[in-house]
C-alpha positions in Angstrom: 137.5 105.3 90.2 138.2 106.0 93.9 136.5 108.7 95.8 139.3 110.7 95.9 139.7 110.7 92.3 136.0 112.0 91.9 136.6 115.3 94.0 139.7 115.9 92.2 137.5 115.9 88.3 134.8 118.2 90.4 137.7 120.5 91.3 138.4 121.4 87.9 135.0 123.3 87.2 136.2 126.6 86.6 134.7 130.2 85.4 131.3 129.4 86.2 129.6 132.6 87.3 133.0 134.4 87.7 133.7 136.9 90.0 130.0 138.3 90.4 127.9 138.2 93.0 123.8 137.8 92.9 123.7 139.7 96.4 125.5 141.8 98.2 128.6 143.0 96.7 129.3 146.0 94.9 126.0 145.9 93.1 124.0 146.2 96.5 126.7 149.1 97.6 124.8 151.8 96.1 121.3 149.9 95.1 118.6 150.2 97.5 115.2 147.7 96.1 111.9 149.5 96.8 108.3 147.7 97.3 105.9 149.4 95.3 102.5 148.5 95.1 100.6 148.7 91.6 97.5 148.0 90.3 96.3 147.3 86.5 95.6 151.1 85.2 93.5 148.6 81.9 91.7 145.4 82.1 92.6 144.0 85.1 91.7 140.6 83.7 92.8 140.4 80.7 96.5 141.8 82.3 96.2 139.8 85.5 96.4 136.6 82.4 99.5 138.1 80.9 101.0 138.4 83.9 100.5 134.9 85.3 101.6 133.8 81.4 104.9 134.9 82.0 105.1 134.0 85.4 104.8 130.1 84.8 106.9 130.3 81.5 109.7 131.9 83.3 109.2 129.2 86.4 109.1 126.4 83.7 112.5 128.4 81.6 114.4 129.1 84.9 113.8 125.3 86.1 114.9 124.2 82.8 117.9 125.8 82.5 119.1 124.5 86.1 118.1 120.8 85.1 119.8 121.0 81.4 122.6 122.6 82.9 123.4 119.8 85.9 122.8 117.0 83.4 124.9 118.5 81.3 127.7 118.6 84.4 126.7 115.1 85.2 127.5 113.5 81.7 130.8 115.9 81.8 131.7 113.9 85.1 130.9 110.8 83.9 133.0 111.0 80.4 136.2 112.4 82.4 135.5 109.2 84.7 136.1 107.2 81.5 138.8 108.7 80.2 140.5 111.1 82.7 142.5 112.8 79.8 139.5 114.8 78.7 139.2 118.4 79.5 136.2 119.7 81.8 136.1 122.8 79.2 135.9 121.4 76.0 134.1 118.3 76.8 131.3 120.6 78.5 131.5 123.0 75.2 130.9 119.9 73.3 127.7 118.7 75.4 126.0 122.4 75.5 126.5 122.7 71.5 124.7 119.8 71.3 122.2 120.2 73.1 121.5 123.9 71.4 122.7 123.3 67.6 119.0 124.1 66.6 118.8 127.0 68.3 122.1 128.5 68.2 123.3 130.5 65.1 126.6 132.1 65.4 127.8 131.3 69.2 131.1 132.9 70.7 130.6 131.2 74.2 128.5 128.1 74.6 128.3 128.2 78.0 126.9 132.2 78.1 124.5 131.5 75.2 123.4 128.1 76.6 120.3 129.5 78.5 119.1 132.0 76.5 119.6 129.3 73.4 117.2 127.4 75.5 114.8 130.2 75.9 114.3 130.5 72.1 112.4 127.0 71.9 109.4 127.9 71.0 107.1 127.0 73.9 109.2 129.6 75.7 109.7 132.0 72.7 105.9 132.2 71.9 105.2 133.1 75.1 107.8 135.2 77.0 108.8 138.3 75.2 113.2 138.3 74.5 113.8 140.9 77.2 112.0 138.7 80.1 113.7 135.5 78.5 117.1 137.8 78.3 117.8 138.9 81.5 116.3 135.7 83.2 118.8 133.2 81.4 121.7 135.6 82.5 120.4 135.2 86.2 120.0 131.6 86.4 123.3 130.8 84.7 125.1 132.9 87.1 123.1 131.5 90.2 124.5 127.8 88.8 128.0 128.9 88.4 127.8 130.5 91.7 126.5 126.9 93.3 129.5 124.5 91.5 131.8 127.2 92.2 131.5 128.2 95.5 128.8 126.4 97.3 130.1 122.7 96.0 126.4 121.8 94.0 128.3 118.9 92.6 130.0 117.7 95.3 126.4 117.0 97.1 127.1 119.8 99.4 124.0 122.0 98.5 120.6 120.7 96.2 119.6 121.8 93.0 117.7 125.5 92.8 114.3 124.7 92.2 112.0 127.5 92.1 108.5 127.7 93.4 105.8 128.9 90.5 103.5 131.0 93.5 107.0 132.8 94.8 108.4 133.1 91.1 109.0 136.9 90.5 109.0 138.5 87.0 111.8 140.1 85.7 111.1 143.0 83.5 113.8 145.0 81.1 115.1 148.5 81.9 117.2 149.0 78.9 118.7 152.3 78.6 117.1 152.8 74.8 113.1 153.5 75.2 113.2 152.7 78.7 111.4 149.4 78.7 110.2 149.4 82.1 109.8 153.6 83.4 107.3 155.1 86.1 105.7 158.8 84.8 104.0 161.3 86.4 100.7 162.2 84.3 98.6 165.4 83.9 96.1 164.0 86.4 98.3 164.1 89.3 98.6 160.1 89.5 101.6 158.3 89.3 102.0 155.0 86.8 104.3 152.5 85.5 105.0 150.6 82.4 106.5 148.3 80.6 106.5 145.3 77.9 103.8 144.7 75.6 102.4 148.4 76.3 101.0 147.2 79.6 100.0 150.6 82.2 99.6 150.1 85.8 98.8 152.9 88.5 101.2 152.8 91.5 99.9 152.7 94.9 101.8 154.6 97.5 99.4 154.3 100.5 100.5 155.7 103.5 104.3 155.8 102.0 106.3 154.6 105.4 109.2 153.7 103.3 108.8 157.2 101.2 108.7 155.7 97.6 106.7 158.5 96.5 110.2 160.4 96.6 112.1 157.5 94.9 109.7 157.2 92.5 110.4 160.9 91.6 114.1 161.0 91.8 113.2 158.1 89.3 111.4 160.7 87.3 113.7 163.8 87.3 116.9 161.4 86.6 118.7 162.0 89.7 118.0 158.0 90.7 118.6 155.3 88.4 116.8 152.0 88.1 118.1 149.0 86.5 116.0 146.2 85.5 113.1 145.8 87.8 110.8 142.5 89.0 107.4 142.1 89.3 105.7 139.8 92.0 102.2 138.6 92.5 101.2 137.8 96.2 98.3 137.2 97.3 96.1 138.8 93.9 98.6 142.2 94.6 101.0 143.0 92.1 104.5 144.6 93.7 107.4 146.2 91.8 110.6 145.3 93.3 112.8 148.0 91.6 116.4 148.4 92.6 116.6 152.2 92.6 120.6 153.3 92.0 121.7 155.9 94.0 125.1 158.2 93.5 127.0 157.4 96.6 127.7 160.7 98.7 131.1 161.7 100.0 131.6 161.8 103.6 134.7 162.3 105.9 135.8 159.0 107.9 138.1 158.8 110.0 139.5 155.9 109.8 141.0 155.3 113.1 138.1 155.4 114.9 135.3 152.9 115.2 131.9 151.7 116.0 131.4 148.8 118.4 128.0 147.4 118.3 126.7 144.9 121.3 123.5 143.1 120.3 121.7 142.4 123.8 118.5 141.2 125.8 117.3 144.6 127.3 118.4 146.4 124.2 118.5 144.8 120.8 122.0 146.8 119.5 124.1 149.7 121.8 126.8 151.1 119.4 129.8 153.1 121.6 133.3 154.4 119.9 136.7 153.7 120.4 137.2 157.2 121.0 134.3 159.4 122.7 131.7 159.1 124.8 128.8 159.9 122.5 126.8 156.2 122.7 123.4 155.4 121.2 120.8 152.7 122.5 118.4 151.4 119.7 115.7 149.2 120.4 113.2 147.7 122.7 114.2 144.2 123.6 110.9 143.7 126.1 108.7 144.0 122.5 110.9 142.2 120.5 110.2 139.3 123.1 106.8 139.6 123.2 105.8 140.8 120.0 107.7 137.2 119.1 106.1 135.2 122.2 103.0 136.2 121.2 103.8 134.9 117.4 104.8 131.6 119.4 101.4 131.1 120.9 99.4 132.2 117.9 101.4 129.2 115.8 101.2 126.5 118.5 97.4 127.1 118.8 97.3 126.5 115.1 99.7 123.7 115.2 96.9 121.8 117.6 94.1 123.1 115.7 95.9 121.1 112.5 96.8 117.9 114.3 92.7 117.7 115.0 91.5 118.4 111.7 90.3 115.5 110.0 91.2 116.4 106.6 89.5 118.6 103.8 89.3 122.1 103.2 89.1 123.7 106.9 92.6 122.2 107.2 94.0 123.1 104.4 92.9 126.8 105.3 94.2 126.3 108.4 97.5 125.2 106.9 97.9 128.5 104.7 97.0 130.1 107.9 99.9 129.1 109.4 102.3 129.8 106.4 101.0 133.6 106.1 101.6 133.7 110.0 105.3 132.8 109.0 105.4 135.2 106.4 103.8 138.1 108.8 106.4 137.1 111.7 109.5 137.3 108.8 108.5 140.4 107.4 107.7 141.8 110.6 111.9 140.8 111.6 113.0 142.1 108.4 111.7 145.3 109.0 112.8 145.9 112.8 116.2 144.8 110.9 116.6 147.3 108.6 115.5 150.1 110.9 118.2 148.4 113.5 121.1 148.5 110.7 120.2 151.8 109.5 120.1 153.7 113.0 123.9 151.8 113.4 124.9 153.1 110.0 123.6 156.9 111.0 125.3 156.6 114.6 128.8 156.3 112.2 128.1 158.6 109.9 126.9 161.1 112.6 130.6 160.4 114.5 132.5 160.5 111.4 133.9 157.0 112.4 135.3 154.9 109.3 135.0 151.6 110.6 132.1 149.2 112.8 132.8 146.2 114.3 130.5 143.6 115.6 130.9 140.2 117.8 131.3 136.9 115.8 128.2 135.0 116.5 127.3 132.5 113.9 128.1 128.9 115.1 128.0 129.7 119.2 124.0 129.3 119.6 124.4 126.5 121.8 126.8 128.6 124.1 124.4 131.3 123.8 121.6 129.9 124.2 120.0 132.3 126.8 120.8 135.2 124.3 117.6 136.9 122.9 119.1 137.7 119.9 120.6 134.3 118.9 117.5 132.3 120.3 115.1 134.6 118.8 116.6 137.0 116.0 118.2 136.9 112.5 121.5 137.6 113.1 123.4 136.7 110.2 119.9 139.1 108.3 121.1 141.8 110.6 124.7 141.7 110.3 124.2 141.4 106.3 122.4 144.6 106.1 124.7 146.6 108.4 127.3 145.2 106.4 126.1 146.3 103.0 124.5 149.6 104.4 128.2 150.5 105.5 129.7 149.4 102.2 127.6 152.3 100.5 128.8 155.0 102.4 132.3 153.9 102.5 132.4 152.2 106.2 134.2 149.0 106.7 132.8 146.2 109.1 134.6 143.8 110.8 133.9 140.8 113.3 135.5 140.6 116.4 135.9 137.4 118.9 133.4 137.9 121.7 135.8 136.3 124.1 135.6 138.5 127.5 134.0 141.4 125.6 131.0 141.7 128.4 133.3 140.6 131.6 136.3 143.1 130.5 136.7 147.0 132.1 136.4 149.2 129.0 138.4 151.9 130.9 141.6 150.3 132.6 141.5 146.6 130.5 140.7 145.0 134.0 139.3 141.4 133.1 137.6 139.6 136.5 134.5 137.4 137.1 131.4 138.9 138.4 132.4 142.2 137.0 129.1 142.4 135.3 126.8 142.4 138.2 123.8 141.8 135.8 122.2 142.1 132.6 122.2 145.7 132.6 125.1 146.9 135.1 129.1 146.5 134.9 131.4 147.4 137.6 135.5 146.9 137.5 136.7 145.6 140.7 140.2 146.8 140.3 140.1 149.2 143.5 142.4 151.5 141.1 139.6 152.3 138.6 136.3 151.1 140.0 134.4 152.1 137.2 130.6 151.9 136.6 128.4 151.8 133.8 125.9 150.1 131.5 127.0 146.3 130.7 125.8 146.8 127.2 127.7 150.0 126.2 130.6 149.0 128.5 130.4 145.9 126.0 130.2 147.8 123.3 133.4 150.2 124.1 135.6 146.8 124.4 134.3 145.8 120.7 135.2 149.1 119.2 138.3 149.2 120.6 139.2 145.6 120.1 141.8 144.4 117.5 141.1 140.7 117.7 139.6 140.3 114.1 138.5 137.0 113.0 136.3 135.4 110.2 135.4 131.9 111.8 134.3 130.2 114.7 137.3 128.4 114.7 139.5 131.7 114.8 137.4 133.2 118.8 139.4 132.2 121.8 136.5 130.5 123.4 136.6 128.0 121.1 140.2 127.2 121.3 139.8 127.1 125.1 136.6 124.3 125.1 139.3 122.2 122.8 
């Protein structure tokens, strides 16, 4: 069996996962996930047990699931290597109904009752109730169709999910009957959740930056919805990550006219319009730098303090040290990201304008590499969450090639080099127009008025030009 012959057999996987998406999507159009801190409102022991229970049976179920499922896809390959008149389909069917007979009952589609067949074993059964066991088989099964179908798992193109037990979240029902999982306001004033097994916590709003105490209520009163919710333990804390559904609002775009947004040194995004002068800076790049420089040094000095530790417990604190440094830094990006996105998303709104448009970035960090925000930023984090942030409001984003977009006169088209005197100033030297302005927003302008739309690297005129 040639090579060639073995890619054409992995090309016939079909239907796994369909046409849904984990992330992004429609789902995340209108579904913002809160963080909301609880506490156990009973024995904190005794729940702080339960909790952990279900967290290793659904890291041992979800892992179980992935492994059953590729050696089940493995076996497939190998029979249709055998005898090449076999059908993926029916062979698989045959495999996955073997493999659950005992579990099975009455089954309309193997491959959609295959995890949650699994799940009824009774090391899992006995210890994770049906809706954790329910939703969770759904989730991996979709994630696993999503990796042969799109991400080429069994061509060797991307590894097996395997998924840590200390970052394993909980996933917890929301069904529309009883209301599984439900927050509720009580006579004392003090706001609580629960959920399976009768289990009460007391939800911790703090200082309430992110205003969940007003999610939570729309929650209450009905005017939010929430589906199914998951429950992570970091660190001793317990957090609800609850995708709170929101009715999307009706605004008036015009579609005609657009955003350009120029991420930058000085100024992490300036967003000007095609039409219009209204402009908006958002941003500090100088703390963004240092806030990350300062990151840098903290690490490295760790790094050294590591490399002389003998051995033992001071480096092994020393080593989670260093990861919760990671985590501080990521979290730390991922919030200057969403306030970054969100200002973008108003700047539209506030302008009526129906469309943004950004540069195409991924894949030129090497031709970029004195860019701040390539060098030091999550880009593609950014661009995702402008891009579903739009989605929910009914803006559509598009990528534009970067060619000339910073060397080009916004205001007569005039393309020279040397027209953008510096990081911060532009001036056209066509003696005709002669106009001045900021280098960012002039940037900015020439994205939101450009028409050079493209999806790849491949696609940008500066990459047919270093050919």
């Amino acid at each position: 069996m040639t090579h060639l012959n073995w890619c054409v057999i992995v090309n016939t996987i079909t239907n796994w996962g369909g046409q849904t998406s984990l992330c992004g999507g429609d789902y995340m159009a209108s579904t913002l996930t809160k963080r909301i801190q609880i506490i156990p409102a009973g024995d904190f022991k005794e729940t702080y047990q339960t909790l952990r229970d279900w967290r290793y049976h659904s890291h041992k179920l979800a892992n179980t699931i992935m492994s059953e499922m590729y050696s089940i896809s493995q076996q497939v390959l190998r029979e249709m290597i055998k005898d090449p008149n076999l059908k993926w389909k029916d062979c698989e069917d045959k495999l996955m109904f073997e493999r659950i007979k005992d579990n099975a009952g009455k089954v309309h589609n193997v491959k959609a009752s295959f995890g949650y067949c699994i799940s009824k074993e009774p090391h899992f059964a006995d210890n994770l109730p049906s809706g954790i066991r329910s939703i969770l088989t759904t989730k991996v099964t979709k994630e696993y169709g999503i990796d042969c179908k799109n991400n080429g798992l069994l061509r060797g193109q991307v590894s097996l999910r395997n998924r840590k037990l200390d970052s394993m979240e909980i996933n917890l029902p929301n069904g529309n009957v009883g209301k599984t999982s439900r927050f509720v306001l009580e006579e004392d004033g003090e706001y609580y959740f629960y959920t399976l097994q009768r289990l009460k916590f007391k939800v911790i709003f703090g200082r309430d930056k992110s205003n969940n105490k007003d999610a939570v209520n729309k929650l209450i009163s009905g005017e939010y919805k929430m589906p199914d919710v998951m429950l992570k333990i970091s660190d001793n804390k317990l957090f609800l990550l609850a995708p709170i559904t929101m009715e999307d609002k009706e605004y008036k775009l015009d579609p005609s006219l657009s955003v350009g947004v120029d991420l930058g040194i000085s100024i992490p995004a300036v967003c000007g319009l095609s039409k219009g002068l209204d402009r908006s800076y958002i941003g500090n790049g100088k703390d963004i730098v240092n806030y990350r420089f300062a990151m840098y040094k903290r690490r490295r000095n760790l790094q050294k303090s590591i490399q002389l530790s003998s051995g033992g417990r001071g480096r092994s604190k020393k080593l989670k040290a260093l990861n919760r440094l990671s985590t501080i830094e990521s979290n730390w990006s991922k919030t200057q990201n969403h306030r970054i996105s969100k200002k973008i998303i108003d700047f539209a709104l506030t302008n009526n304008a129906g469309c943004v448009k950004m540069e195409l970035l991924e894949g030129f960090k090497e031709e970029h590499n004195s860019n701040m925000v390539l060098k030091n930023w999550t880009y593609f984090q950014l661009a995702s969450m402008v891009e579903y942030k739009a989605k929910a409001v009914g803006i559509s984003v598009v990528k534009i090639d970067p060619y000339h977009t910073s060397q080009m006169c916004s205001v007569c088209g005039h393309y020279e080099k040397g027209q953008r005197v510096n990081q911060s100033e532009f001036k056209c030297l066509n003696t005709e127009c002669g106009y001045t302005a900021n280098a960012d927003y002039n940037a900015s302008v020439n994205i939101a008025k450009s028409d050079k739309i493209v999806t790849k690297k491949e696609e940008c005129q500066y990459n047919k030009n270093s050919k």
